[in-house]
N, CA, C and O atoms as a GROMACS GRO file, in nm:
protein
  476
    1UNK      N    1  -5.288  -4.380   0.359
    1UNK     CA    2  -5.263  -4.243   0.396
    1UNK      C    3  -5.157  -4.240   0.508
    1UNK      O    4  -5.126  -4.323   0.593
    2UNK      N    5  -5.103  -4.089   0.472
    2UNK     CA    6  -4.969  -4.123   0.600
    2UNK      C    7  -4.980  -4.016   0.686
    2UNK      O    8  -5.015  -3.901   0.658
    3UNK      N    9  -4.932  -4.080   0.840
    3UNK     CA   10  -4.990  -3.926   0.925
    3UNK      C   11  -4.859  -3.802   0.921
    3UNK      O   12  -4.739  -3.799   0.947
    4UNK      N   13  -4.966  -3.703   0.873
    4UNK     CA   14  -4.880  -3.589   0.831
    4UNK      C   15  -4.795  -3.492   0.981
    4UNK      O   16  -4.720  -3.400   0.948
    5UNK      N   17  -4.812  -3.517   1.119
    5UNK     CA   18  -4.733  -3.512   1.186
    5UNK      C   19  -4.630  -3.546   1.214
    5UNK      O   20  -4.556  -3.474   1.281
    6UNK      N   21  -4.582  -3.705   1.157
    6UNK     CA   22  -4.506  -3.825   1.180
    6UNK      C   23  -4.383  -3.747   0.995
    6UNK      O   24  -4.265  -3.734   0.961
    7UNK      N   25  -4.453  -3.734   0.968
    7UNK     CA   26  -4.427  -3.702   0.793
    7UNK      C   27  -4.329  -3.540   0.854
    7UNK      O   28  -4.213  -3.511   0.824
    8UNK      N   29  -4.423  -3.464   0.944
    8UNK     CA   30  -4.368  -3.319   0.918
    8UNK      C   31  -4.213  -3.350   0.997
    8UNK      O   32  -4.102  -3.317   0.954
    9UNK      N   33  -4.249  -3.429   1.137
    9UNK     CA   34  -4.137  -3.462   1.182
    9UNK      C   35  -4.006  -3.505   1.136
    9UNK      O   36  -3.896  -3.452   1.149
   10UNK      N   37  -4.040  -3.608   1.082
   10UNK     CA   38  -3.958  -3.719   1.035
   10UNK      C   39  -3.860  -3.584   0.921
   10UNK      O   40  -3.745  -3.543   0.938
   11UNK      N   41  -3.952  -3.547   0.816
   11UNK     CA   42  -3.905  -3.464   0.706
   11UNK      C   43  -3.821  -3.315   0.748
   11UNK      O   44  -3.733  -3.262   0.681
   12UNK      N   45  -3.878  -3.267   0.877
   12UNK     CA   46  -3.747  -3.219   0.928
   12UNK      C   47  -3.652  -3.258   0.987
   12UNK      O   48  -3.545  -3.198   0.995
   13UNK      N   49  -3.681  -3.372   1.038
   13UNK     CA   50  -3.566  -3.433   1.113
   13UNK      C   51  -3.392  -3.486   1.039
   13UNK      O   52  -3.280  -3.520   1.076
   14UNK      N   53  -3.470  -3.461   0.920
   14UNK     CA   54  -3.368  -3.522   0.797
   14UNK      C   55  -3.293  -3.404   0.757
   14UNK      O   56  -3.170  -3.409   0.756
   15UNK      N   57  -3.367  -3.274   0.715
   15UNK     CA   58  -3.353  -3.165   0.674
   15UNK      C   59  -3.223  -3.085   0.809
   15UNK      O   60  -3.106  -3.049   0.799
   16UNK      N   61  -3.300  -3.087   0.896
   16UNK     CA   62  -3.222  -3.003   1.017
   16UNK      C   63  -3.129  -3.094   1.108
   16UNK      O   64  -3.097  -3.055   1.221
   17UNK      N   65  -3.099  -3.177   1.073
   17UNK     CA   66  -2.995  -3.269   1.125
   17UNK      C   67  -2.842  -3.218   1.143
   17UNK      O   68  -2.760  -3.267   1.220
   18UNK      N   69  -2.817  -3.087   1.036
   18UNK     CA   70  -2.702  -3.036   1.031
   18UNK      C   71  -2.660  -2.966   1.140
   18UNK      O   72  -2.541  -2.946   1.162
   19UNK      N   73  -2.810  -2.901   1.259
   19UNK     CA   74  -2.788  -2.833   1.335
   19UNK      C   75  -2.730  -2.942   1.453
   19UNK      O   76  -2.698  -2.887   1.558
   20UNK      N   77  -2.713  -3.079   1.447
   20UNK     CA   78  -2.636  -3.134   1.578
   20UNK      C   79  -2.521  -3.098   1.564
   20UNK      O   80  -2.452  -3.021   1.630
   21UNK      N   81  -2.496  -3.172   1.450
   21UNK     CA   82  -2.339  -3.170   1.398
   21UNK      C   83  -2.298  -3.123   1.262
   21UNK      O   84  -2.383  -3.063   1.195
   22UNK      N   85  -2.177  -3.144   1.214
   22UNK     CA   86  -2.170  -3.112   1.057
   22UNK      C   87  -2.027  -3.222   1.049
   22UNK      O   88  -1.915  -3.174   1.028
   23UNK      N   89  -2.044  -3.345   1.066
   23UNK     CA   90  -2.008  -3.453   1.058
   23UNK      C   91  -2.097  -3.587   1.012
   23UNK      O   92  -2.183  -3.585   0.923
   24UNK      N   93  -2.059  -3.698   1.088
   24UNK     CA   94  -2.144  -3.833   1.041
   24UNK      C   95  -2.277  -3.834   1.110
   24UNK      O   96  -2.361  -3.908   1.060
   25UNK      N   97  -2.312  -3.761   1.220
   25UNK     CA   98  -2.416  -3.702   1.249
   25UNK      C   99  -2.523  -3.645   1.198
   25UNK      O  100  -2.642  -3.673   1.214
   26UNK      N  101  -2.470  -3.560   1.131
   26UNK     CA  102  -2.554  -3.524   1.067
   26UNK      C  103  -2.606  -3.543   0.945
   26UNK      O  104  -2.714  -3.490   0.916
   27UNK      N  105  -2.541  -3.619   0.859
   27UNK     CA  106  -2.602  -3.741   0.732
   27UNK      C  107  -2.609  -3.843   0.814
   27UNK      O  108  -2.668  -3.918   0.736
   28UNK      N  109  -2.598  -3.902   0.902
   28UNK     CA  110  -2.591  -3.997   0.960
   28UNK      C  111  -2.762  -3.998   0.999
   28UNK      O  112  -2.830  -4.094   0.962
   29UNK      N  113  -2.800  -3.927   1.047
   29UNK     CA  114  -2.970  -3.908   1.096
   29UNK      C  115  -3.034  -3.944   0.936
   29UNK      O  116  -3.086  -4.053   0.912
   30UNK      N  117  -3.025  -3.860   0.859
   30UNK     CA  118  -3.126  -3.888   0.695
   30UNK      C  119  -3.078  -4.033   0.621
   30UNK      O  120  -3.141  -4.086   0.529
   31UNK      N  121  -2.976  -4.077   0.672
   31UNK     CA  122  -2.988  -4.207   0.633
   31UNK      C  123  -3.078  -4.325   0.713
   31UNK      O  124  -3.138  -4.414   0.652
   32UNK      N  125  -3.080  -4.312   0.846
   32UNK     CA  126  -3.116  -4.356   0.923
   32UNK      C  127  -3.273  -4.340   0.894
   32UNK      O  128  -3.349  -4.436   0.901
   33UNK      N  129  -3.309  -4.232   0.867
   33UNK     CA  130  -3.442  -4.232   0.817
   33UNK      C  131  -3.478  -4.323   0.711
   33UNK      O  132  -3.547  -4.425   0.714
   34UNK      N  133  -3.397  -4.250   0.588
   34UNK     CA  134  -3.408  -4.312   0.441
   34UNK      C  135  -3.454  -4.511   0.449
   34UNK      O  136  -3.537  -4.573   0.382
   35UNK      N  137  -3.351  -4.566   0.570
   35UNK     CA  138  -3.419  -4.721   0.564
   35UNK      C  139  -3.534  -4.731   0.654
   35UNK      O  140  -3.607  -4.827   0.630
   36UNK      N  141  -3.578  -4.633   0.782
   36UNK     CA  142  -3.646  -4.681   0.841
   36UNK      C  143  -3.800  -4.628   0.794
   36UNK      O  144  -3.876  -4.723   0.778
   37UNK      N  145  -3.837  -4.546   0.779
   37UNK     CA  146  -3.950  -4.490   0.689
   37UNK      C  147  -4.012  -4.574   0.583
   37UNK      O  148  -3.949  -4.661   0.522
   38UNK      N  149  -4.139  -4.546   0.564
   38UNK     CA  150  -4.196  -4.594   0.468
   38UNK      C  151  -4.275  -4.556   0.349
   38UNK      O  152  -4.305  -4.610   0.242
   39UNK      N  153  -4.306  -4.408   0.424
   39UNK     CA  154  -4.368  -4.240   0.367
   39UNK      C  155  -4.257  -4.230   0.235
   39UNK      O  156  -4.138  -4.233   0.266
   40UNK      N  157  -4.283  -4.220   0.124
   40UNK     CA  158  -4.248  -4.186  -0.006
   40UNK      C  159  -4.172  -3.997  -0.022
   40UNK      O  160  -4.090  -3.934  -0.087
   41UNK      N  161  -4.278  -3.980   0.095
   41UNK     CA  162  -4.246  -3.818   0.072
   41UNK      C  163  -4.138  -3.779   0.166
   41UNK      O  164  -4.053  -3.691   0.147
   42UNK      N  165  -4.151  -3.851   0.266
   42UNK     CA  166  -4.024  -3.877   0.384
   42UNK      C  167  -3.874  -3.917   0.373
   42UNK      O  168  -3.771  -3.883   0.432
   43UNK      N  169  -3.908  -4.015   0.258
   43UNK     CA  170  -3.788  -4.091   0.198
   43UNK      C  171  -3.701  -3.992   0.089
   43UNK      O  172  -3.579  -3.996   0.080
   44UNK      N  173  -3.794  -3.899   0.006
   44UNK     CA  174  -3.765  -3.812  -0.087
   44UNK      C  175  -3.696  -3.700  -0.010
   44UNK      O  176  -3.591  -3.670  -0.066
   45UNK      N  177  -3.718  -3.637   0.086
   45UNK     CA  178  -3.662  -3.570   0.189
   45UNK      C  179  -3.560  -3.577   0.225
   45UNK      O  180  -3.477  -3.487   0.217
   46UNK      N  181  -3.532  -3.736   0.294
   46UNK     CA  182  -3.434  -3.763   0.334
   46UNK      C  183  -3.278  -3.746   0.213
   46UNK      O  184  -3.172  -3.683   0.205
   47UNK      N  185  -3.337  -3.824   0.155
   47UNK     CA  186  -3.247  -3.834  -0.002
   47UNK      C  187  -3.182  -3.652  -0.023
   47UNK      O  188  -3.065  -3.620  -0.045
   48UNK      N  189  -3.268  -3.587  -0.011
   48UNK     CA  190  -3.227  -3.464  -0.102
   48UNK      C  191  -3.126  -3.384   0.015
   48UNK      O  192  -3.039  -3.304  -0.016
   49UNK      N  193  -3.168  -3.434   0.189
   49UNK     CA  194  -3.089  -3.418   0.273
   49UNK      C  195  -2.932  -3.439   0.223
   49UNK      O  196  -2.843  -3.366   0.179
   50UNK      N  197  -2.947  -3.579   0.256
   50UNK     CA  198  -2.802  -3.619   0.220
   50UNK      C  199  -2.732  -3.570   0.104
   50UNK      O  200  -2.618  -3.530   0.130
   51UNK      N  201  -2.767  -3.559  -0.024
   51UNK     CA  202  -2.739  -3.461  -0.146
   51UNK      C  203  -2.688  -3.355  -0.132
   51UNK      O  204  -2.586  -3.315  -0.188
   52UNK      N  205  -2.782  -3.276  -0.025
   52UNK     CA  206  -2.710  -3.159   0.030
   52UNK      C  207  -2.603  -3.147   0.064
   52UNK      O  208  -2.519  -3.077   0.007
   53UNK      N  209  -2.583  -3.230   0.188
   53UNK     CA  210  -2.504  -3.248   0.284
   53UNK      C  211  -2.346  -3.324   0.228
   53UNK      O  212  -2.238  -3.315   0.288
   54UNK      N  213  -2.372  -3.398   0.098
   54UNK     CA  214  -2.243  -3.380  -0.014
   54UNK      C  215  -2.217  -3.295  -0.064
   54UNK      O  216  -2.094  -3.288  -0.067
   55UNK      N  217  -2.284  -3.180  -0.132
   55UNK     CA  218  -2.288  -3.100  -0.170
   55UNK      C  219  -2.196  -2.994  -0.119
   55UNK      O  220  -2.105  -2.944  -0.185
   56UNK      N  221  -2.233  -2.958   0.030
   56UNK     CA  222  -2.158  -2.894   0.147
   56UNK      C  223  -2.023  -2.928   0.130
   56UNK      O  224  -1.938  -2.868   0.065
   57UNK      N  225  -2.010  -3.078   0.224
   57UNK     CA  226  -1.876  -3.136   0.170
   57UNK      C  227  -1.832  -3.122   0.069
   57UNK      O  228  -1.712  -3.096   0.080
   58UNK      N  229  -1.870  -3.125  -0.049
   58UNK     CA  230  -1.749  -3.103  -0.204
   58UNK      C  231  -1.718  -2.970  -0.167
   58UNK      O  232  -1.607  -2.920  -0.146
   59UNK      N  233  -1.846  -2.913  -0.160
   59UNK     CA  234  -1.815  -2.754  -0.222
   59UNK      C  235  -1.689  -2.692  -0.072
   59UNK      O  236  -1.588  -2.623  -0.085
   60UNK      N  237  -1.735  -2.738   0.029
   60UNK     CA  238  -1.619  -2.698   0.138
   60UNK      C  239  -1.459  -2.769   0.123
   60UNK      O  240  -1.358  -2.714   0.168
   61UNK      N  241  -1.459  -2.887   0.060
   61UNK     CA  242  -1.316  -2.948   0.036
   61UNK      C  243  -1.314  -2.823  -0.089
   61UNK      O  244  -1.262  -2.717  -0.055
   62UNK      N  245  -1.348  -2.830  -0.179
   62UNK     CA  246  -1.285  -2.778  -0.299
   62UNK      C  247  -1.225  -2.594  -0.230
   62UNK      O  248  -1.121  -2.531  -0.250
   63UNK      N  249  -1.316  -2.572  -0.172
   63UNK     CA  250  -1.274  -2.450  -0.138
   63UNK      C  251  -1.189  -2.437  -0.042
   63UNK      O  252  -1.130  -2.330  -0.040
   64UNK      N  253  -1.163  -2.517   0.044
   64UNK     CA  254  -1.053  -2.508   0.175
   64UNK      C  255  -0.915  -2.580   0.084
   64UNK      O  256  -0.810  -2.583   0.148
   65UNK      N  257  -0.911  -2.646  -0.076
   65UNK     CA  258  -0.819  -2.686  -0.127
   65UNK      C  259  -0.766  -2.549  -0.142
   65UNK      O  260  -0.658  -2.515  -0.092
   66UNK      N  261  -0.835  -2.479  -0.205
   66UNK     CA  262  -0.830  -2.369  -0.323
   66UNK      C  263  -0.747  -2.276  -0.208
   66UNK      O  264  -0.631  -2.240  -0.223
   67UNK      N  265  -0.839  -2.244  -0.081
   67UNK     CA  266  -0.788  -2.164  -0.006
   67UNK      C  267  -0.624  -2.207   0.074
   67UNK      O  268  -0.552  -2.116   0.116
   68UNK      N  269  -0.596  -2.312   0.083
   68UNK     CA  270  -0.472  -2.365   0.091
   68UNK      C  271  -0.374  -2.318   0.017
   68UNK      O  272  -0.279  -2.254   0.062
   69UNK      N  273  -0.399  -2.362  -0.153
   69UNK     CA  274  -0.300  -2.349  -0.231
   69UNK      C  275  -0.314  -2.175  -0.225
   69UNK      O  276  -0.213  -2.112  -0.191
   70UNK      N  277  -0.411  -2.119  -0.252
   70UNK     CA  278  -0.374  -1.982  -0.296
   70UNK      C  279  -0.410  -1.900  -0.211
   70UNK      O  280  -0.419  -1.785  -0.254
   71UNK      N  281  -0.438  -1.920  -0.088
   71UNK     CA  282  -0.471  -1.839   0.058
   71UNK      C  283  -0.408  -1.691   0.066
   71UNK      O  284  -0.462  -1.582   0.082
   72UNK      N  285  -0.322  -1.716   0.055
   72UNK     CA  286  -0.217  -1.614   0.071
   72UNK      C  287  -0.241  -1.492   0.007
   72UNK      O  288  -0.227  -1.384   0.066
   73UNK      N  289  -0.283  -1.504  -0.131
   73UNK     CA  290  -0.291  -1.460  -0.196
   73UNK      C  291  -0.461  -1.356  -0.210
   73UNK      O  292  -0.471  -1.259  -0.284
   74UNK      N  293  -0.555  -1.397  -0.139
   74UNK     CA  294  -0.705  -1.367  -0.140
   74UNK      C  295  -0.711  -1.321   0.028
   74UNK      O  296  -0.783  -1.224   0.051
   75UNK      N  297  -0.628  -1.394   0.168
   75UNK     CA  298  -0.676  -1.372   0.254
   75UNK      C  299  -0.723  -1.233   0.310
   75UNK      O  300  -0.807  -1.220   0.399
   76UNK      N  301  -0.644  -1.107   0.232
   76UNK     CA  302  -0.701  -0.986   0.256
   76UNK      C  303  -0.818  -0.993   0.249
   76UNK      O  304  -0.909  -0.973   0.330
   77UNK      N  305  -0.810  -1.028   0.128
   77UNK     CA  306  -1.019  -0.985   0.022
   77UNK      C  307  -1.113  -1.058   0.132
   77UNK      O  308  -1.224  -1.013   0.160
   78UNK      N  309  -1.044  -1.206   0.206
   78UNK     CA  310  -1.161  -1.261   0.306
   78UNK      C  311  -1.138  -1.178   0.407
   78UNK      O  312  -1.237  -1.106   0.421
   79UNK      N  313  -1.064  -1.157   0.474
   79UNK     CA  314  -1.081  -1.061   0.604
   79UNK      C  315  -1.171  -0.937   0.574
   79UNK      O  316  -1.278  -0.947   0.634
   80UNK      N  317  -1.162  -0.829   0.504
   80UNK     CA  318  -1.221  -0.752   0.464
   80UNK      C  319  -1.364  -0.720   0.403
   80UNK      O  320  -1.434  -0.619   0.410
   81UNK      N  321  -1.385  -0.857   0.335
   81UNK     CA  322  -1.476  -0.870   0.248
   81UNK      C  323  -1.625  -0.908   0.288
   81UNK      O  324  -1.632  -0.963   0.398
   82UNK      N  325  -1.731  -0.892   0.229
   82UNK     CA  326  -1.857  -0.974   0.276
   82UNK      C  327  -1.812  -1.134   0.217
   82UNK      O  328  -1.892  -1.226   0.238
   83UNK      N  329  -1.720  -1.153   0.164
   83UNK     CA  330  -1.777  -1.324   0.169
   83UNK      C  331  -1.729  -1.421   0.260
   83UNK      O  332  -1.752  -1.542   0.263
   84UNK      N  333  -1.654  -1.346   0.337
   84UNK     CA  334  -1.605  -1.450   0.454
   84UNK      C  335  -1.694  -1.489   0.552
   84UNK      O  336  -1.657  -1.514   0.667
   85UNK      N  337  -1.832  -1.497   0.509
   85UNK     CA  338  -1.959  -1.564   0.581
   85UNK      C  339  -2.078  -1.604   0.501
   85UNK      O  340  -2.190  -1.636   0.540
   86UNK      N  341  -2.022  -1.596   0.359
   86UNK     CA  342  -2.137  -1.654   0.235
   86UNK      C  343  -2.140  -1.762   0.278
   86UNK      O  344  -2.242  -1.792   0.340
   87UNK      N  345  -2.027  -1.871   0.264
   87UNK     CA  346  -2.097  -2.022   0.267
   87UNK      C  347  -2.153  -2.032   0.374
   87UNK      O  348  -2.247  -2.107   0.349
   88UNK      N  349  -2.158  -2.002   0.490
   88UNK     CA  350  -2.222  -2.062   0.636
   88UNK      C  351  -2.354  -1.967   0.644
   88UNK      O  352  -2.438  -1.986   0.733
   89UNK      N  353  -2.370  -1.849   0.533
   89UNK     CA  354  -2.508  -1.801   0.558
   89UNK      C  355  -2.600  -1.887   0.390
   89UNK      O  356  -2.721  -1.901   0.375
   90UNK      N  357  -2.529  -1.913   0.328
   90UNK     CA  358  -2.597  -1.965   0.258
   90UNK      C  359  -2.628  -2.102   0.318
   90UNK      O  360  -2.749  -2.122   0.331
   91UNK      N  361  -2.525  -2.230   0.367
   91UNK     CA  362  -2.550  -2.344   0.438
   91UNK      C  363  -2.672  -2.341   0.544
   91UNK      O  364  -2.761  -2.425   0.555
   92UNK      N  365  -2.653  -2.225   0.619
   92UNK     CA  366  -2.763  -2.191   0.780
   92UNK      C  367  -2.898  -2.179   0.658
   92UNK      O  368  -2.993  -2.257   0.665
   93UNK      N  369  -2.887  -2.061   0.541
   93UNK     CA  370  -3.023  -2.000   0.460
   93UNK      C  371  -3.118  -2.147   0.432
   93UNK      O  372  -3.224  -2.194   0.474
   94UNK      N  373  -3.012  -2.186   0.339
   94UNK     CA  374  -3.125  -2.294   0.301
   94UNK      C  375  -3.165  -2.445   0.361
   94UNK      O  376  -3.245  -2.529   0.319
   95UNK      N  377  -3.086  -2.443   0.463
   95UNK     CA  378  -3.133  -2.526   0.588
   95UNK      C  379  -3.254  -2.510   0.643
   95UNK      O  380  -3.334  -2.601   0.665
   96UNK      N  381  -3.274  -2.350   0.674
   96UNK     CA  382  -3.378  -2.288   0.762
   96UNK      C  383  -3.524  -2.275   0.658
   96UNK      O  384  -3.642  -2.284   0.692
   97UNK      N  385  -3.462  -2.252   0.516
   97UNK     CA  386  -3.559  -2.244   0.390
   97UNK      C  387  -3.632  -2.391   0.383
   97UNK      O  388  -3.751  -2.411   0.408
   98UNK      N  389  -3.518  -2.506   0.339
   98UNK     CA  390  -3.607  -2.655   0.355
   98UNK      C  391  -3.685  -2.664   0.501
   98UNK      O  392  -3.794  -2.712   0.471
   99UNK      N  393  -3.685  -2.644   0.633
   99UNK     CA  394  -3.754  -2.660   0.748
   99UNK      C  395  -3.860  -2.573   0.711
   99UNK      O  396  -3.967  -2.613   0.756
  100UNK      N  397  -3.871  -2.437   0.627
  100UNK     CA  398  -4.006  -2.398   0.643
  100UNK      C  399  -4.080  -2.466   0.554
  100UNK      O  400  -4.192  -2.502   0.589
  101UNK      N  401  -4.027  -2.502   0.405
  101UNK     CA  402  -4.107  -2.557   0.330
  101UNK      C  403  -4.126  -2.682   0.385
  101UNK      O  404  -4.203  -2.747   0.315
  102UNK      N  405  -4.084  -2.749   0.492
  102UNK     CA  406  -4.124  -2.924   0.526
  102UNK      C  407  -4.287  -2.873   0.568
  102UNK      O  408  -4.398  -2.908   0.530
  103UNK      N  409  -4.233  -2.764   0.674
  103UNK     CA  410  -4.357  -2.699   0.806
  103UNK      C  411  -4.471  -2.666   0.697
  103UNK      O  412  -4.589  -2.698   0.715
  104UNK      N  413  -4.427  -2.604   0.588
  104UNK     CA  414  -4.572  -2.497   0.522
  104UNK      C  415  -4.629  -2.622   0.424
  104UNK      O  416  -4.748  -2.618   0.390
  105UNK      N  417  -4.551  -2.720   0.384
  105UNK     CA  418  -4.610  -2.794   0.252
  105UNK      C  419  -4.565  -2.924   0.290
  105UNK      O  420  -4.460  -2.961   0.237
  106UNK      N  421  -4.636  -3.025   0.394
  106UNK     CA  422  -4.566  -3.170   0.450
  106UNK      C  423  -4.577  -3.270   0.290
  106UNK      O  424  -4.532  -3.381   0.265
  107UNK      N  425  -4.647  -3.186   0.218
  107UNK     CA  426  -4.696  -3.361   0.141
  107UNK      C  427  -4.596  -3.338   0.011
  107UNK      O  428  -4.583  -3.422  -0.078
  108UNK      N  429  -4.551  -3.255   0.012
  108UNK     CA  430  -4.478  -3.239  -0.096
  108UNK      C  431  -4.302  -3.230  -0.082
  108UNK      O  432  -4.268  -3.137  -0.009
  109UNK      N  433  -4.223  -3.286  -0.120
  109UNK     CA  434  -4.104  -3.316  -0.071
  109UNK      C  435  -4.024  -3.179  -0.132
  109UNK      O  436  -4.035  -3.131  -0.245
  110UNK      N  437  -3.909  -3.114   0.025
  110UNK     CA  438  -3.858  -3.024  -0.081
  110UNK      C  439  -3.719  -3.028  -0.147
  110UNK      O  440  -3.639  -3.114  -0.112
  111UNK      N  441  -3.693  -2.953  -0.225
  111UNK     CA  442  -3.606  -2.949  -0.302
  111UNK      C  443  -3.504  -2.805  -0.304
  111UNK      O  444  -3.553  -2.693  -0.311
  112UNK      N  445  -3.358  -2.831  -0.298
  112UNK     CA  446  -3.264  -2.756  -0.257
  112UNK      C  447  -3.240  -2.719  -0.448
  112UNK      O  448  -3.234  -2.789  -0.550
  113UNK      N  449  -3.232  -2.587  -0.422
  113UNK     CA  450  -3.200  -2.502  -0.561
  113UNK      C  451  -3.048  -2.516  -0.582
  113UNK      O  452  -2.978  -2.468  -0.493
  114UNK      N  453  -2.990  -2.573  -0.685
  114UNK     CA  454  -2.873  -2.541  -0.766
  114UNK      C  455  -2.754  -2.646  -0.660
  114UNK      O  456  -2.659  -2.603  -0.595
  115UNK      N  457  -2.808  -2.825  -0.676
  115UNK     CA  458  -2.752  -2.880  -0.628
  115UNK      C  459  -2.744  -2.972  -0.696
  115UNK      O  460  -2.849  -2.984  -0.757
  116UNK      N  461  -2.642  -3.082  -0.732
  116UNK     CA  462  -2.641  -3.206  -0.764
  116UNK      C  463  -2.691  -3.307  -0.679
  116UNK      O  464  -2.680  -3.307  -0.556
  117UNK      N  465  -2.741  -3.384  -0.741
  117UNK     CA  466  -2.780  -3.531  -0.640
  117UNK      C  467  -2.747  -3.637  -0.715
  117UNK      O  468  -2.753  -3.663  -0.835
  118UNK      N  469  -2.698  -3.713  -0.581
  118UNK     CA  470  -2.615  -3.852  -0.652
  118UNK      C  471  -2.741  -3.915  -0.619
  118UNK      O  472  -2.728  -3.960  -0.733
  119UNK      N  473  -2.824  -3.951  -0.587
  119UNK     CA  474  -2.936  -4.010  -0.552
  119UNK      C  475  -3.116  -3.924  -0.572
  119UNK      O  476  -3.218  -3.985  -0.537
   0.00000   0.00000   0.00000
């Protein structure tokens, strides 16, 4: 049996890591877990962390490409628009979403909606 304090910790610690940094910092912590852990459900956590946290990265390169080449062309619609704060309220949303599900459900590992995982 594994102690589910050590578990709730650890499993946010992986999850909310983004709030140090949004660099090697912050995948840098869920890896650091991923070898040192031994909790199955901790390890699963960690994993879906880092997934994320590629995820972020693609989806922010592809879009700061996009916004490069054709900036010019959309920057009205972002100044003006509600989506010039989608990705960072969706990034903050389901950051804050995995920390409640670590808090409300420790034994069960959670899982980020409508992401790829390389692992």
């Amino acid at each position: 049996m594994y102690d589910t304090d050590k578990r709730k910790l650890l499993s946010a610690l992986s999850h909310g890591a983004i709030f140090f940094s949004t660099a090697v910092v912050s995948v840098g912590i869920p890896i650091a877990i991923l070898f040192v852990s031994d909790d199955p459900v901790v390890k699963e956590n960690a994993k879906e962390s880092i997934n994320f946290h590629f995820n972020v990265w693609l989806y922010g390169g592809i879009l700061g490409a996009l916004f490069f080449l054709f900036g010019w062309l959309v920057l009205p619609l972002l100044l003006l628009g509600p989506l010039a704060g989608l990705g960072y309220l969706l990034h903050w949303g389901l950051t804050i979403w995995a920390l409640i599900g670590v808090f409300s459900n420790p034994d069960i590992p959670f899982r980020y909606p409508y992401i790829f995982r390389v692992f």
